[in-house]
TORKOL-4160 file (C-alpha; in steps of 0.2 Angstrom, whole numbers, padded with zeros to 4 digits, m for minus):
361
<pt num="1" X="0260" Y="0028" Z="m0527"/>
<pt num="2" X="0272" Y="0015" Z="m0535"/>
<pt num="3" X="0285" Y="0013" Z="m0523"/>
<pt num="4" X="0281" Y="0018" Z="m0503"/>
<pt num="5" X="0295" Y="0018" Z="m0488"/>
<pt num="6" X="0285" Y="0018" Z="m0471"/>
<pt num="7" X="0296" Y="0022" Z="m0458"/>
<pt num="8" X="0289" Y="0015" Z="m0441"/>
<pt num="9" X="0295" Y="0024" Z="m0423"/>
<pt num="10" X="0298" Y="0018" Z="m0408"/>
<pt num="11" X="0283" Y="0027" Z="m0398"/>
<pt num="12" X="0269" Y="0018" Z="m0413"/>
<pt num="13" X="0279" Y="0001" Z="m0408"/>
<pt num="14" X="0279" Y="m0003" Z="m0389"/>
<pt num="15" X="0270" Y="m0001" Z="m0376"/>
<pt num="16" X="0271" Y="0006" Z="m0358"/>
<pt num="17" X="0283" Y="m0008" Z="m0353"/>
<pt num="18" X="0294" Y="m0005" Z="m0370"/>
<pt num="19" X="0289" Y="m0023" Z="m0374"/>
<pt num="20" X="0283" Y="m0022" Z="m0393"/>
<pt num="21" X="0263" Y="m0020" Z="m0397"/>
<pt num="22" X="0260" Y="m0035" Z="m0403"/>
<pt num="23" X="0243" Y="m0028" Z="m0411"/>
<pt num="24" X="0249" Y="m0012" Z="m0418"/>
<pt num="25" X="0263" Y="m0022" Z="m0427"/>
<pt num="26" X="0251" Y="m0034" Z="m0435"/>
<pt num="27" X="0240" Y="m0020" Z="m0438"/>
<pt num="28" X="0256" Y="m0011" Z="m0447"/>
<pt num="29" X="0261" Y="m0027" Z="m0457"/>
<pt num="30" X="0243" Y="m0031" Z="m0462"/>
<pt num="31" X="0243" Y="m0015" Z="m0473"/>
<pt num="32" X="0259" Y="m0018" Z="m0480"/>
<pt num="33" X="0253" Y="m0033" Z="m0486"/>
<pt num="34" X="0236" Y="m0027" Z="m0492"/>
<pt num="35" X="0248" Y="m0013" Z="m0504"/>
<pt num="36" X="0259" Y="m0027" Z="m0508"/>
<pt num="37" X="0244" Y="m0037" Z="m0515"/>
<pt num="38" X="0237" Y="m0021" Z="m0526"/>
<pt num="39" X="0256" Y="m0020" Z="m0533"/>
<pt num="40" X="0264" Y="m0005" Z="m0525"/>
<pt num="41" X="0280" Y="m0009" Z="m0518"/>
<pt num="42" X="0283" Y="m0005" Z="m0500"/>
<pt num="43" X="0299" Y="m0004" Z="m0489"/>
<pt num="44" X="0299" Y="m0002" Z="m0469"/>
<pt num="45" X="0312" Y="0008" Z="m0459"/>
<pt num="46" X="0309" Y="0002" Z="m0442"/>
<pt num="47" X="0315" Y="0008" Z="m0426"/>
<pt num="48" X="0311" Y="m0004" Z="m0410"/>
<pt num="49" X="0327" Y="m0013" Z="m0409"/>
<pt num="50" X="0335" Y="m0005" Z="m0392"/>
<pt num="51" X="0314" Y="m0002" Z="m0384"/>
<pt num="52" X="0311" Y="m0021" Z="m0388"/>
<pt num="53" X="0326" Y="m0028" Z="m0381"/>
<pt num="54" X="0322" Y="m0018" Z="m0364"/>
<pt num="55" X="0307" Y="m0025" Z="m0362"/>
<pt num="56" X="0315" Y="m0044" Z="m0366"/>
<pt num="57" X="0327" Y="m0040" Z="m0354"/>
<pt num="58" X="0315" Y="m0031" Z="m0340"/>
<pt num="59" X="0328" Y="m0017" Z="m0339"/>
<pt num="60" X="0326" Y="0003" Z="m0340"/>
<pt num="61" X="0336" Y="0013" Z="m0351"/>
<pt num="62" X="0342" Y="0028" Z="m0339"/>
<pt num="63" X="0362" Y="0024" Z="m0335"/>
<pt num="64" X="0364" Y="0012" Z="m0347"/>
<pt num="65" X="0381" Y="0012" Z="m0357"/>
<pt num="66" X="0383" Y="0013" Z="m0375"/>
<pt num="67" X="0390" Y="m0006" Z="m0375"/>
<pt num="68" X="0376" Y="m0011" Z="m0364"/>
<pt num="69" X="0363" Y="0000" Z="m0376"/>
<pt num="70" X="0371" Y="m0011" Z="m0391"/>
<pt num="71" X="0370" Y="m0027" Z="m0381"/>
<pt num="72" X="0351" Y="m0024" Z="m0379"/>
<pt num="73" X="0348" Y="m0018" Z="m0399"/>
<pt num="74" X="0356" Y="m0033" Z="m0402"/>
<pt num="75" X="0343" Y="m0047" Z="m0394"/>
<pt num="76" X="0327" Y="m0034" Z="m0397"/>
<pt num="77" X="0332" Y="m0032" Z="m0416"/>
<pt num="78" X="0332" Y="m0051" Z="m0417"/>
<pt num="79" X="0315" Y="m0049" Z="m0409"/>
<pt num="80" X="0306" Y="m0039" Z="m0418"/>
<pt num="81" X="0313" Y="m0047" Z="m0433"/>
<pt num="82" X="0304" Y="m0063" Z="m0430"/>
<pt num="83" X="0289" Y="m0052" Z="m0425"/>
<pt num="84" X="0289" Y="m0044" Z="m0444"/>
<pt num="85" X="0291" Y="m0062" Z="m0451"/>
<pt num="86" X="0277" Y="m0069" Z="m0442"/>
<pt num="87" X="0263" Y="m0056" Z="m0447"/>
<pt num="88" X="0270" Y="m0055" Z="m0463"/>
<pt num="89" X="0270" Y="m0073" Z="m0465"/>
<pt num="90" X="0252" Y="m0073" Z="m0463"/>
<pt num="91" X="0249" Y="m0062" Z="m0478"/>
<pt num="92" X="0262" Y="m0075" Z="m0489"/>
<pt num="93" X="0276" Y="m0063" Z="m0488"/>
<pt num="94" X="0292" Y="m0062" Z="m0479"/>
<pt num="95" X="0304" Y="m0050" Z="m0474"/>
<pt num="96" X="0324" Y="m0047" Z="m0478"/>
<pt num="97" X="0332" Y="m0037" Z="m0464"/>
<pt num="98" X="0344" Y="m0023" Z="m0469"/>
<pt num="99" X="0355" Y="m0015" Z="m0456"/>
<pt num="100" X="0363" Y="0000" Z="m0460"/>
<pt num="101" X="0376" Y="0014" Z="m0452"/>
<pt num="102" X="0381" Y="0030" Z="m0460"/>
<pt num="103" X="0396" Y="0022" Z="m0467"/>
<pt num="104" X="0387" Y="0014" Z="m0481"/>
<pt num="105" X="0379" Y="0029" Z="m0487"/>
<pt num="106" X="0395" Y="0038" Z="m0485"/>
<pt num="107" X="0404" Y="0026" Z="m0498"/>
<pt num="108" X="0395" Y="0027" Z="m0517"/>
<pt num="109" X="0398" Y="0010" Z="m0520"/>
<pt num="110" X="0390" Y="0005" Z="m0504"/>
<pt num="111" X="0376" Y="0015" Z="m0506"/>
<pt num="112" X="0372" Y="0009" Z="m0525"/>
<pt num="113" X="0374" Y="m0010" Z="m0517"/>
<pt num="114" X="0361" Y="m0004" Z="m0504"/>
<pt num="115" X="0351" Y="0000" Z="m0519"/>
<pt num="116" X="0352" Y="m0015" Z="m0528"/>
<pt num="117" X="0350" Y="m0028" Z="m0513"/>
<pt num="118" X="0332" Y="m0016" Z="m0509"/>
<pt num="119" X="0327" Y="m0019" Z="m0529"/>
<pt num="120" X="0329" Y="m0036" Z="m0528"/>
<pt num="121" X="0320" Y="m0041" Z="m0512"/>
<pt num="122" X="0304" Y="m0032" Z="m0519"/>
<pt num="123" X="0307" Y="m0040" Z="m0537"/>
<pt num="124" X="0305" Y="m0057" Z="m0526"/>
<pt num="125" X="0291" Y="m0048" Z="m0516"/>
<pt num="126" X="0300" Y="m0049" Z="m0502"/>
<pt num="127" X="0300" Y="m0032" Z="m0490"/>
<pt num="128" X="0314" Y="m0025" Z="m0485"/>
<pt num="129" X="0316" Y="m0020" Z="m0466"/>
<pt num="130" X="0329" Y="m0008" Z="m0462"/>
<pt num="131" X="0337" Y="m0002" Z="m0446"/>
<pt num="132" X="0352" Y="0007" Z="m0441"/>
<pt num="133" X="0363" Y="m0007" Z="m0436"/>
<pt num="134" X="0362" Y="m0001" Z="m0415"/>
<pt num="135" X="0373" Y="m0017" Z="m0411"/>
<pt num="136" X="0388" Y="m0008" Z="m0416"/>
<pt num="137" X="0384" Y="0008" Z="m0422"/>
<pt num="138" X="0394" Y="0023" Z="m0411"/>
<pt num="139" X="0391" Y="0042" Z="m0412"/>
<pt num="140" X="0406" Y="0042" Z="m0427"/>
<pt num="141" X="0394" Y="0031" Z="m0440"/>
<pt num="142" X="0376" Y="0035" Z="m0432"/>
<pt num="143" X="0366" Y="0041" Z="m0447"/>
<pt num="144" X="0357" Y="0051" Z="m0433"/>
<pt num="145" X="0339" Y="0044" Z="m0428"/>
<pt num="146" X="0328" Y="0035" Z="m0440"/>
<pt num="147" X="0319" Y="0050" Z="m0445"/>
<pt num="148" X="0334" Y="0054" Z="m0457"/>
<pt num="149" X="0340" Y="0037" Z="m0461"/>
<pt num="150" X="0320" Y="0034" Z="m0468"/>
<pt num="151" X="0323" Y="0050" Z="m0478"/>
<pt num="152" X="0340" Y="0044" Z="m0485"/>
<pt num="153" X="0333" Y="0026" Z="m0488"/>
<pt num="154" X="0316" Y="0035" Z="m0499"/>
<pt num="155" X="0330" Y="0042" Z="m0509"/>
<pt num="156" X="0342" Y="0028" Z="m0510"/>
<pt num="157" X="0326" Y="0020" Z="m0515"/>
<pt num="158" X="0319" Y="0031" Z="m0527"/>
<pt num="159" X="0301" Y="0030" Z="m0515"/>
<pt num="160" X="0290" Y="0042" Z="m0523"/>
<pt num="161" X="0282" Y="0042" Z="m0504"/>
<pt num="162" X="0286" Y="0043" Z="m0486"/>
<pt num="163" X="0275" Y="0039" Z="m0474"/>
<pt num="164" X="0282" Y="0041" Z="m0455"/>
<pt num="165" X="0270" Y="0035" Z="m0442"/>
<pt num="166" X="0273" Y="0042" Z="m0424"/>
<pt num="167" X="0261" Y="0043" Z="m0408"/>
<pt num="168" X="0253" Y="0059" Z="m0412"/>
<pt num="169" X="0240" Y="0063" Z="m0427"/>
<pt num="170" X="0252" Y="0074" Z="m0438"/>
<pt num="171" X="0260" Y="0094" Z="m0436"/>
<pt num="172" X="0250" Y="0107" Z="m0426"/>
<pt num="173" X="0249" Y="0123" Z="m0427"/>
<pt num="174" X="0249" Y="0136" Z="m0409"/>
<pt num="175" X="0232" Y="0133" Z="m0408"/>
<pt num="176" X="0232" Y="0114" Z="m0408"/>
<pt num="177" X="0224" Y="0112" Z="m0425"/>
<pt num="178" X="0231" Y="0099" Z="m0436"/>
<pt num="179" X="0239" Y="0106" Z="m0450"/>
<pt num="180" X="0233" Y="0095" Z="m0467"/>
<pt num="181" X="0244" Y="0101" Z="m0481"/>
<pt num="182" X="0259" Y="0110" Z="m0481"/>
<pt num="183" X="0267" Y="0116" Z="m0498"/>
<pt num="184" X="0286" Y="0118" Z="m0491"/>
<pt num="185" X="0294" Y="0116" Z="m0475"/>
<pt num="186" X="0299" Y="0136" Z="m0469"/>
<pt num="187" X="0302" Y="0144" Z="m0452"/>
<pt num="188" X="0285" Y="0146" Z="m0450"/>
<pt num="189" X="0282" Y="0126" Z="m0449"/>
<pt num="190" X="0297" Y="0125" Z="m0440"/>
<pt num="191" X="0289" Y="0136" Z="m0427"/>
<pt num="192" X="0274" Y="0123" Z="m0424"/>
<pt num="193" X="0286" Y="0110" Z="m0419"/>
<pt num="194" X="0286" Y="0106" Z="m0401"/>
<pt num="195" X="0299" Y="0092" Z="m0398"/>
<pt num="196" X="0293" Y="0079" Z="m0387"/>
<pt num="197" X="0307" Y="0063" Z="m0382"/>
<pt num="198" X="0305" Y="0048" Z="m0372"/>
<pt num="199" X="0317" Y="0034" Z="m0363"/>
<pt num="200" X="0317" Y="0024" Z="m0378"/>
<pt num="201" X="0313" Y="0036" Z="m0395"/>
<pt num="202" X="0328" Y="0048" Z="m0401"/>
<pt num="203" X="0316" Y="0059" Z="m0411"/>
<pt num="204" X="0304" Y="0073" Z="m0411"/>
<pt num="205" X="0293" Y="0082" Z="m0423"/>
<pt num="206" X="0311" Y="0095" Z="m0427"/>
<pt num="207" X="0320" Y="0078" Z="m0432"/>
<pt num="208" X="0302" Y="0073" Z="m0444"/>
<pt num="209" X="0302" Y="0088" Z="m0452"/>
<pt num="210" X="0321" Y="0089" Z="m0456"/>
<pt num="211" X="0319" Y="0073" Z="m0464"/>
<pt num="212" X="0305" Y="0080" Z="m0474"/>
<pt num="213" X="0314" Y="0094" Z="m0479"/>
<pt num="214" X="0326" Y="0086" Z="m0486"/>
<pt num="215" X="0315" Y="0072" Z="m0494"/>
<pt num="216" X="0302" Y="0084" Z="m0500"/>
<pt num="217" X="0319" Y="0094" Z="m0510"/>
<pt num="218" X="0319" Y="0077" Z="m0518"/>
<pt num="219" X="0302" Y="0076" Z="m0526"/>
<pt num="220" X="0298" Y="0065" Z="m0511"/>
<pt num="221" X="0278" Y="0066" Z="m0505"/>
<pt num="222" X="0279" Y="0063" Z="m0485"/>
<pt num="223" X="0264" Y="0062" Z="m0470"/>
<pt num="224" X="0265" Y="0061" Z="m0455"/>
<pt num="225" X="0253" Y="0053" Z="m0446"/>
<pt num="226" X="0248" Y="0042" Z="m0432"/>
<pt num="227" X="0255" Y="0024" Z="m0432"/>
<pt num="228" X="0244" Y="0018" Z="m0419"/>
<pt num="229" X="0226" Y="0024" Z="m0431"/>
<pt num="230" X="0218" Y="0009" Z="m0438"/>
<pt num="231" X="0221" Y="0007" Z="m0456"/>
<pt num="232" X="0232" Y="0026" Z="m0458"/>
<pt num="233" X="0242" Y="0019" Z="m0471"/>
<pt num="234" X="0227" Y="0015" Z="m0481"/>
<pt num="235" X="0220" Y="0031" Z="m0477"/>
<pt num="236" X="0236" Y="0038" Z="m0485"/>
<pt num="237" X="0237" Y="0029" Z="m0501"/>
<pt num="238" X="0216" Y="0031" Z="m0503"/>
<pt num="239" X="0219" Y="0050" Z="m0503"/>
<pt num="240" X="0208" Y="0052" Z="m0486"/>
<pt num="241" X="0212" Y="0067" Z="m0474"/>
<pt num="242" X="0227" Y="0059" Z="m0463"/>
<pt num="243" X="0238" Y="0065" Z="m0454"/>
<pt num="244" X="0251" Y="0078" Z="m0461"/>
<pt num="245" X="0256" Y="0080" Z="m0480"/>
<pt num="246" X="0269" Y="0087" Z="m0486"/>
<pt num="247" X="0270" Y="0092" Z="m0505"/>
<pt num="248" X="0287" Y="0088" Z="m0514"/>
<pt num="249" X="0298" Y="0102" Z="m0522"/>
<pt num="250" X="0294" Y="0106" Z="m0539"/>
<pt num="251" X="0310" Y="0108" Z="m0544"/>
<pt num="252" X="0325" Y="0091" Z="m0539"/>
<pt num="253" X="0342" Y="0088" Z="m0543"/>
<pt num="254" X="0352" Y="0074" Z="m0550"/>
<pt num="255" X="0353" Y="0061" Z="m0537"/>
<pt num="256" X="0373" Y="0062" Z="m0536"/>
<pt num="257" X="0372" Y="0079" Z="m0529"/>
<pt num="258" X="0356" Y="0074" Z="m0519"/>
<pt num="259" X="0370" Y="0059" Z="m0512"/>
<pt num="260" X="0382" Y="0071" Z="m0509"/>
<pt num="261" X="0371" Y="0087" Z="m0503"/>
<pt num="262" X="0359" Y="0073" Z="m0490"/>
<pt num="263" X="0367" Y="0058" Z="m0489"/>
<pt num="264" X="0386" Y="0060" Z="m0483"/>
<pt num="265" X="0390" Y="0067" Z="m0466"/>
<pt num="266" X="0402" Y="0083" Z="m0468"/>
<pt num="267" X="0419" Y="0081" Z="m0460"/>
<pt num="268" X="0424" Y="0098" Z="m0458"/>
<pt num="269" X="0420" Y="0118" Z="m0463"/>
<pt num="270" X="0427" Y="0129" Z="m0475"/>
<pt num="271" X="0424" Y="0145" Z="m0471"/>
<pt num="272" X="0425" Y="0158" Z="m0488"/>
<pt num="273" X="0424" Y="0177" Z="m0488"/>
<pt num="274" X="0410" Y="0186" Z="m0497"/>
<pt num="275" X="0417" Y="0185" Z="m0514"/>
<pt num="276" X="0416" Y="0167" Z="m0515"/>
<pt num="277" X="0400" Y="0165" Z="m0505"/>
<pt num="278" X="0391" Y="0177" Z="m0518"/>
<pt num="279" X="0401" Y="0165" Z="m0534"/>
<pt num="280" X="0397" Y="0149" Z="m0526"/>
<pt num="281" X="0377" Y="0151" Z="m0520"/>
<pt num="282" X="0374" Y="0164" Z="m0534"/>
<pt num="283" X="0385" Y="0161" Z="m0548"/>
<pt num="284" X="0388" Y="0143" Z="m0549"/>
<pt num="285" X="0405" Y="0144" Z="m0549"/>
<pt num="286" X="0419" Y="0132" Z="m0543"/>
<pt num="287" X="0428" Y="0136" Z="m0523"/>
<pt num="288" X="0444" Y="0144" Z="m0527"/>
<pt num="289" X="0458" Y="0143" Z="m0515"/>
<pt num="290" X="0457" Y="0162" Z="m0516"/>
<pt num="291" X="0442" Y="0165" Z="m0508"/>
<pt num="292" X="0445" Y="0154" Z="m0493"/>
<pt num="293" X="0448" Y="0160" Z="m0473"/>
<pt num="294" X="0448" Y="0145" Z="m0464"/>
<pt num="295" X="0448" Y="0128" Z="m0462"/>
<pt num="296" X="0439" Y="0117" Z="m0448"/>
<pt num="297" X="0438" Y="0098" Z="m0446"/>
<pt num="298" X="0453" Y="0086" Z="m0452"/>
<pt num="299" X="0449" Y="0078" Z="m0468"/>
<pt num="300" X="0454" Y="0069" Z="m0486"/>
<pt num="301" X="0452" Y="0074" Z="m0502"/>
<pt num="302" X="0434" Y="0066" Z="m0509"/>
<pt num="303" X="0427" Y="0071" Z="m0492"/>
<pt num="304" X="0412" Y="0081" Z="m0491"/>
<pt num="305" X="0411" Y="0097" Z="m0482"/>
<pt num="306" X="0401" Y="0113" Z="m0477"/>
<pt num="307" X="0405" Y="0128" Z="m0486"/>
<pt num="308" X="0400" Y="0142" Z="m0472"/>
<pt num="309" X="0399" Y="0162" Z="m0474"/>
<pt num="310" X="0410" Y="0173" Z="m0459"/>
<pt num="311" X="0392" Y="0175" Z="m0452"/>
<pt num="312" X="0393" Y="0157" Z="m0450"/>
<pt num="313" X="0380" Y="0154" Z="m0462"/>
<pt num="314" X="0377" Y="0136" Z="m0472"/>
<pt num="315" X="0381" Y="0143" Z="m0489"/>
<pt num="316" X="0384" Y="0125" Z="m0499"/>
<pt num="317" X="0389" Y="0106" Z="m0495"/>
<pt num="318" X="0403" Y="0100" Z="m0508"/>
<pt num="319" X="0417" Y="0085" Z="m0513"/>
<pt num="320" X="0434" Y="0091" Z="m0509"/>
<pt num="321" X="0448" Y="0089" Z="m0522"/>
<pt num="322" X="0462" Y="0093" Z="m0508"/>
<pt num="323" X="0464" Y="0088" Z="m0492"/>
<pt num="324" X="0462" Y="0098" Z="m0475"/>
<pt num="325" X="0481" Y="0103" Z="m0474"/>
<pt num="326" X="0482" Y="0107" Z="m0491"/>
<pt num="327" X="0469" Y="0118" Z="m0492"/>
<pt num="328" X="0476" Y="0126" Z="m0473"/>
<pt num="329" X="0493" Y="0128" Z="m0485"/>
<pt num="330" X="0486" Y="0136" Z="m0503"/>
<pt num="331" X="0470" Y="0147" Z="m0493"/>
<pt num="332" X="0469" Y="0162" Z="m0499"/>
<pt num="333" X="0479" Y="0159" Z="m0515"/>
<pt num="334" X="0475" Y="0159" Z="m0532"/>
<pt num="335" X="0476" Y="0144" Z="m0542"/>
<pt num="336" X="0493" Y="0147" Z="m0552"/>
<pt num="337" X="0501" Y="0146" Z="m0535"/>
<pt num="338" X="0496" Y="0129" Z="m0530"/>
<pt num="339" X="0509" Y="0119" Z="m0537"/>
<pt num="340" X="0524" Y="0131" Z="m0532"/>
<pt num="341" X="0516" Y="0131" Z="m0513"/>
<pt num="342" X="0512" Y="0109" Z="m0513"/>
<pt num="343" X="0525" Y="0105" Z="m0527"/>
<pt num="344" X="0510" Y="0097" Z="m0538"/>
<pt num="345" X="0494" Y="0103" Z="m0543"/>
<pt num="346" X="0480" Y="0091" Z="m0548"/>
<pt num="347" X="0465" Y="0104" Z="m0550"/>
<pt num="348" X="0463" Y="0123" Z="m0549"/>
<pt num="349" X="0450" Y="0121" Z="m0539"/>
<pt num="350" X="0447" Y="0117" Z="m0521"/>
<pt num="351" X="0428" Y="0110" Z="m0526"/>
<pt num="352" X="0422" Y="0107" Z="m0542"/>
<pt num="353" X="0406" Y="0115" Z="m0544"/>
<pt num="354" X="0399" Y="0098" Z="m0550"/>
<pt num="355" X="0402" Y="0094" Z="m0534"/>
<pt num="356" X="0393" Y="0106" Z="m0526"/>
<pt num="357" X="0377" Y="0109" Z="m0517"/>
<pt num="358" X="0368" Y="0124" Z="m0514"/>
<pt num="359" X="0360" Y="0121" Z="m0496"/>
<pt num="360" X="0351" Y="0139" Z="m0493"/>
<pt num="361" X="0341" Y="0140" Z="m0512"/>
């Protein structure tokens, strides 16, 4: 392991009251450091913010708005913060805060920044701690819970791990056995999942294991495992039997299309007949306006969107070179009538297949 993203949830955080463990925290930090001293390079996605700033405040989350939710992320995230400094201050490190939203993975420029702002904190041995920015986040620029946003961050990153610690000891099976190693994440492993949710914590085991779907697709090694276990990242990184691991893919693309396959939300559906379904997700080929039924969602060109089946299957994810009413206008078409039907014609096709992703392979 060169380069480790920890991603630390809420449940492993705080108590009872919501207030933060001060002792699991220190615990969690104290390892960072001991990898951090041994030269592998660690960055922390941290959940927290919203549980710490409850139990600050001595309020309950049931009824509360979304303003009064981001009031509250905003005087925990400072909080905990100061709480990641102090430990890590002890071991001679400190720590840079990143806050993030799905806008700035949305925008390529952003997302490369992101990139170069993580690189240079651990070139200074600083450790990044990243958060989705509660405060002002709303359901339009959520990157979802922190389950995903850890996955996106490994990638962004180029983490050649993902370690997501969580209050239970990994993935079980139907008979309550830990499951140790899993060499792809299938319906099957889906089936063991029994989603479990709290007052304070977004995610369950189905959220974990999308994000390690989709890390494990990028040549991504993930566990999960208990946060609360004395020395479990160590464990990890020593090889011992620890929680769940979770083998990367054998095979990974380039990280543009993993960008635009992972990282991007989709704005809308194009739904294509079974001509272009079998010429996208088995051929390779470009969409064609000729093989499209119908458009869902309102959005630009350089948007990403789902390409779906008429069974309302995810076929592939792809960059648009049109726009939502243009494509509504030349659907069903061919090419050569573009520019007669819009009076201009930049591309002959509605997505490039360089800018495609092929979601069901």
């Amino acid at each position: 392991m060169k380069r480790i993203t920890v991603k630390i949830g809420t449940r492993v955080l705080t108590g009872s009251d919501n207030k933060i463990d001060r002792k699991t925290l220190k615990g969690i930090t104290d390892q960072v450091a001991f990898l951090m001293d041994r030269g592998i390079e660690v960055i922390i996605v941290s959940s927290g913010a919203i549980g710490a700033g409850l139990g600050l405040l001595k309020l309950q989350k049931k009824q509360k708005s979304l303003s009064e939710l981001q009031a509250i992320a905003s005087v925990g995230q400072n909080h905990l913060m100061d709480m990641y400094n102090e430990f890590l201050g002890e071991k001679g490190y400190i720590a840079g805060q990143i806050l993030l939203t799905q806008e700035d993975f949305d925008n390529r420029r952003r997302f490369l920044n992101i990139r170069y702002t993580v690189n240079t904190l651990l070139k200074y041995k600083a450790i990044p701690v990243i958060n989705e920015n509660d405060s002002i986040s709303t359901e339009e620029i959520k990157c979802g819970d922190n389950d995903r946003l850890s996955y996106l961050v490994s990638d962004l990153a180029a983490s050649d791990t993902l370690i997501i610690l969580t209050d239970v000891e990994g993935l079980y099976d139907n008979n309550g056995n830990i499951v140790r190693n899993v060499s792809a994440v299938t319906d099957d492993i889906k089936s063991f999942c029994k989603s479990k949710k709290c007052d304070v914590s977004t995610g369950g085991m189905a959220t974990k294991l999308e994000a390690v779907k989709d890390a494990c697709r990028s040549g991504i090694l993930c566990v999960i495992a208990e946060g609360k276990k004395k020395d479990i990242i160590r464990d990890i990184e020593a090889g011992k039997d620890a929680g769940t691991v979770f083998l990367p893919g054998k095979k990974t693309m380039r990280a543009r299309k993993r960008w635009i396959g992972y990282s991007i939300k989709p704005r809308g559906k194009i739904t294509v007949d079974a001509g272009a379904a079998k010429a996208v997700a088995k051929d390779k080929r470009s969409l064609l306006p000729s093989g499209i039924l119908e458009v869902e969602g309102r959005f630009n060109d350089g948007d990403v969107v789902d390409i779906i089946s008429t069974g309302r299957e995810l076929i592939a994810r792809g960059m648009t070179s049109y726009t939502s009413e243009e494509i509504n206008k030349i659907k069903g078409l061919r090419s050569g009538a573009i520019e007669k039907i819009l009076g201009y014609k930049d591309y002959d096709e509605v997505i490039h297949r360089d800018n495609l992703v092929i979601m069901n392979g």
